[in-house]
C-alpha positions in Angstrom: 88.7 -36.2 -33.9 92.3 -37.3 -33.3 93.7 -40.2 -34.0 96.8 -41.8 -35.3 99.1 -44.7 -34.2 102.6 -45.2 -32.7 105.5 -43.7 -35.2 109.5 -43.9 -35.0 111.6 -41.5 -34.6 114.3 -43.1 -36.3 114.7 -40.6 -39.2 113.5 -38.0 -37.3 110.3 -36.1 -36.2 109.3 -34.8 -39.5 109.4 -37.9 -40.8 107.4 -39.8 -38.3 104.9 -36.9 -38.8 104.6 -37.2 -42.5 104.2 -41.0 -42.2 101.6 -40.0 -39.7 99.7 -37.8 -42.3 100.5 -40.7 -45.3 98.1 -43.2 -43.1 95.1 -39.6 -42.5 96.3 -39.4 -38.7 95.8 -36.4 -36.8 97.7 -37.4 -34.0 100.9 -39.8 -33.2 102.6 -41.1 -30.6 106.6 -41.5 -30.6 108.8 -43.0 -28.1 111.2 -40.2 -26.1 114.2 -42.4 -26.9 114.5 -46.4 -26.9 111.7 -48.0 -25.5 114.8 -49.9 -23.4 116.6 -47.0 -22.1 119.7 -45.3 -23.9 120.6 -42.0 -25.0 118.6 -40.0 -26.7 118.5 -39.1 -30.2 120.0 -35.6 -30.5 117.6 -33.0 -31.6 117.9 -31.4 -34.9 117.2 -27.9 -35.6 115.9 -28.6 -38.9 114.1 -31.3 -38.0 112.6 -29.4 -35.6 111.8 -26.3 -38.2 110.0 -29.2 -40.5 108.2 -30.4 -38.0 106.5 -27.0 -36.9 105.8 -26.2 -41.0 103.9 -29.6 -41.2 101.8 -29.4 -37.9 100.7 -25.9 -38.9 99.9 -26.7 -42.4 98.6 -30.1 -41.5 96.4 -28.5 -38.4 97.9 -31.9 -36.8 98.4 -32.9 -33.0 98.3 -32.3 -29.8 100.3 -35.4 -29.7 102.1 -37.8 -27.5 105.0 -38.9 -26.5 105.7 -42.0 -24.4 108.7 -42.6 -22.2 110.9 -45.5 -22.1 110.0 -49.2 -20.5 113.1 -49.4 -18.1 111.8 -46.3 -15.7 110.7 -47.8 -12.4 109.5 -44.9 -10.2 108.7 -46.8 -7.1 111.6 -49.4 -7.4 113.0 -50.7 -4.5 116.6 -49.5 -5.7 117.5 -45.6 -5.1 119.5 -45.5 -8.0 116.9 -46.9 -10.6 114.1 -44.5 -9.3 116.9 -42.1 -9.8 117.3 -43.1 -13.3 113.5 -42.6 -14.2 113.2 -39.0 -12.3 116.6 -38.2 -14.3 115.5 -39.2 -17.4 112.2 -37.8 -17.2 113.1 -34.6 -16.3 115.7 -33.9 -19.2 112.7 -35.3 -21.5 110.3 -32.5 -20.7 112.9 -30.5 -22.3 113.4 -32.5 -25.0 109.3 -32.6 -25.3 109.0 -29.2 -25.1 111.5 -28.3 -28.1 110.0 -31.3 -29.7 105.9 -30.0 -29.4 104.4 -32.8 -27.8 101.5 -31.9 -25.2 101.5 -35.3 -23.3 104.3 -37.7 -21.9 103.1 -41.2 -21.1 104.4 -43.5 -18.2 104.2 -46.6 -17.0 103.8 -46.2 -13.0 106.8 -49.6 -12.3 106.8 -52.5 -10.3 107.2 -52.1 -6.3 109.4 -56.1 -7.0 108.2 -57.6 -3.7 107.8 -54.3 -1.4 104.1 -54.4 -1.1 101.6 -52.0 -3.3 101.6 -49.7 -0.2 105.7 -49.2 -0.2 105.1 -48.9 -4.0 102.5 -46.0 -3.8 104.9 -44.2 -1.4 108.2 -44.4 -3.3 105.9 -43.2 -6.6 104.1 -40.4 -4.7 107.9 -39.1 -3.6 109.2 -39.8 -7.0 106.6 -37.8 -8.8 106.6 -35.2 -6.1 110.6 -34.2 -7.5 109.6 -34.5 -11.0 106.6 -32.6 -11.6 107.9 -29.9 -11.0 109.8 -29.8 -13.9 107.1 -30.2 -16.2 106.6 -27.3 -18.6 103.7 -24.9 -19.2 101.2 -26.9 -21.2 102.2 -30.1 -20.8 101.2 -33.0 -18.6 102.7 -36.7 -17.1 100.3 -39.2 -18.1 100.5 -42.1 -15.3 99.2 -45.0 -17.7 96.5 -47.7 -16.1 98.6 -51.0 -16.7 97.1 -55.0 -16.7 97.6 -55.4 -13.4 100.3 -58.4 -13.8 102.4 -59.4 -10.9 104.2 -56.7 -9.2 103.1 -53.2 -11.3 101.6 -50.5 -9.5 99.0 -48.8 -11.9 96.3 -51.9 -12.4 93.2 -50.5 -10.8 91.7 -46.8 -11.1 91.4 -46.9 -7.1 95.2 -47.0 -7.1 96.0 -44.4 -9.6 93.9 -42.4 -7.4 95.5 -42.6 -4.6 98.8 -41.7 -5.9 97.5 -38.4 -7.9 95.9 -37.7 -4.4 98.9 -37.8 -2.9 100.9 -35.9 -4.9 101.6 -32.0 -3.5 100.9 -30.4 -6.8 99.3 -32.7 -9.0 97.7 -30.1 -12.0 100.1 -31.2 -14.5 99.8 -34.7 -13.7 96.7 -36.8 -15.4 95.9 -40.4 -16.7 96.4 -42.3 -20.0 94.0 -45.2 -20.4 94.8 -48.1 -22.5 91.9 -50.8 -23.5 93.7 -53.9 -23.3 95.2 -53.0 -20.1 91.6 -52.0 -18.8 89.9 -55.0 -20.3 93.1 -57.4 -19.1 92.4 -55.8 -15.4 89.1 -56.4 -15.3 87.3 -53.1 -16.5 84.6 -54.4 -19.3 85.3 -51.7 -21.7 83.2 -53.2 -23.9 79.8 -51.8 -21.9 82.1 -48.1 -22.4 79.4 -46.0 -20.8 79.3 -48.1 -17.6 82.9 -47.9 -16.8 82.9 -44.1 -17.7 80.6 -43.7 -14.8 82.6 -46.0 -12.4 85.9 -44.0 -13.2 84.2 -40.6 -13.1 83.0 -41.7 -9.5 86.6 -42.3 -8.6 88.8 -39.7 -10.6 88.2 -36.3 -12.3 87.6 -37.1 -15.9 89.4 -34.3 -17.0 92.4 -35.7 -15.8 92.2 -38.2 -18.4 93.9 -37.1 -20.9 95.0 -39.5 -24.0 93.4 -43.3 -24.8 95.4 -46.1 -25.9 93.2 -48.1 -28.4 94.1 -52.3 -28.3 91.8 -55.5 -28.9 93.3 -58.3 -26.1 94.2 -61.4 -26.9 93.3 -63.0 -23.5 89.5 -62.8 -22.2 88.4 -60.2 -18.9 90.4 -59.9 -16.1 93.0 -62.6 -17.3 96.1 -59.8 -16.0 98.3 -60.3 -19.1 98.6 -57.2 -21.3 98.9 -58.9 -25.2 98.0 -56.3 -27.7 95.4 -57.1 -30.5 94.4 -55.8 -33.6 91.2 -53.3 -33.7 88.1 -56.3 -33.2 90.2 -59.2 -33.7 90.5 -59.7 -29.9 88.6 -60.1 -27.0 87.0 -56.8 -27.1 85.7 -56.9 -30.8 84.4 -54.5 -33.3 81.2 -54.1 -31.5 83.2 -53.4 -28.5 85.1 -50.9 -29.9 81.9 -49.4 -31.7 80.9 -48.8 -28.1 84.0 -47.1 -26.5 85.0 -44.9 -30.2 80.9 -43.6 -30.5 81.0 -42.7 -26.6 81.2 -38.6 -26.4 84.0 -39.4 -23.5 86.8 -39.9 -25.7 85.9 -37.5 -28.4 88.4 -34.7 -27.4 91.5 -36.4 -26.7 93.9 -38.2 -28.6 93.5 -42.0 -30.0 96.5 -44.0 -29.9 96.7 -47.0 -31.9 99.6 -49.8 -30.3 98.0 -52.4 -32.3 100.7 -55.1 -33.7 100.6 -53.5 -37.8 102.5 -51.7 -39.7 101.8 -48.6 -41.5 99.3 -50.2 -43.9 98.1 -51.7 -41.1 97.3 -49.0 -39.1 95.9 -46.9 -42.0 93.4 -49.7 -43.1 92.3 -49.5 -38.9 92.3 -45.4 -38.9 90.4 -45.9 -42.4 87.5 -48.3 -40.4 87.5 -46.4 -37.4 86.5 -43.0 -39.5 83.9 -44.8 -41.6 82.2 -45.8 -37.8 82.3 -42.0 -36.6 80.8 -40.9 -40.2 78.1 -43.2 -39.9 77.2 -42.3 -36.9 77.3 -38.5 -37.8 80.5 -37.4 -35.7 82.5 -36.1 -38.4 81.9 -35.4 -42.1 
């Protein structure tokens, strides 16, 4: 099973991968450069040879990358969507000397043009960065809350944009349960909503799951992180989604508001629930 939580980069991959393996993850998720936009941290050639010696030793990953808040690929400003297919494109690269499998987006805000206008300028946008993609590797459109003006909030809707794009095999879906839960999906009853989303997309395009309790009740549209069953959702909500054989071959992402400790005392209950249940040893 693969799970971990959200790591920095700050003093480099290796050493977001050994915190990583300090807390018994088997998977991370790191941030291609600030979260807000910026350069990118350069890439270190040791760094880089560390890295590869730990994942090998460690049997760790795939894992996941996630790319900065400020891209807007459906903006209603040429130069911002400009910006985000820019920046994405010279972060497959980056991925791609880095290791990761997955890179995570959020799908914008269309800012007053309509969803439909939205969906278009997205469709186009993705259209002239896919291609760039490498071998291997997919863009993860992440299903968002829902709130005011961002594309992304329904599965219809993410749908229709991976329909719509010319070549879409590299292109898949990153769920996040807060967002889902915050949109109206009941994760909490898992096994229905994995039947309404395998009725409206191919579940194997689903490709990484973000694990967060909410803070606000169903449907409420306001994405606020909680820890793991001290939200909305709850521990026998999460018992539900982390038993289901859905998610069992993809990575687990904890966003949850901790630190280190944190997250390893979360990792640390999640595993005891899979060994009860006889999923791992």
């Amino acid at each position: 099973m693969l799970i971990g939580a959200h790591m920095s980069i700050g003093k480099g991959l290796s050493k977001a991968i050994e915190a990583a393996l300090n807390i018994h993850s088997t998977t991370m998720q790191i941030f291609t450069r600030n979260p807000r936009g910026g350069k990118a941290k350069k890439i270190e050639i040791k760094d880089m040879e560390d890295s590869r010696r730990l994942i090998i030793e460690n049997n760790f990953g795939p894992w996941v990358a996630h790319a900065p808040y400020t891209i807007n690929l459906c903006s209603a400003k040429p130069d911002i969507r400009e910006f985000g297919i820019n920046t994405i494109i010279e972060d497959f690269t980056r991925m791609k000397t880095m290791g990761a499998r997955f890179l995570v987006i959020h799908s914008g805000s269309h800012g007053g043009q309509g969803q439909v206008r939205g969906e278009e300028l997205m469709v186009e946008s993705l259209n002239r960065l896919l291609p760039h993609c490498p071998d291997n590797m997919f863009l993860l459109i992440e299903l968002m809350a829902g709130q005011g003006t961002e594309l992304g909030g329904s599965l219809e809707q993410v749908q229709r944009i991976m329909d719509k794009v010319e070549d879409n095999k590299k292109l898949g879906v990153c769920l996040d349960t807060c967002h889902l839960f915050a949109a109206g999906y009941d994760v909490r009853r898992w096994d229905n909503f994995w039947h309404e989303l395998s009725n409206m997309i191919d579940k194997n395009k689903v490709k990484v799951l973000h694990l967060n309790d909410s803070k606000f009740p169903l449907g409420s549209k306001k994405d606020r992180h909680s820890s793991i069953g001290q939200g909305e959702i709850g521990v026998e909500g999460f018992k539900e989604i982390l038993l289901h054989p859905s998610i069992q071959n993809m990575p687990i992402i904890l966003e949850t508001p901790n630190d280190l400790a944190g997250w390893g005392e979360e990792i640390k209950m999640i595993r005891n629930w899979w060994k009860e249940a006889g999923i791992i040893d």
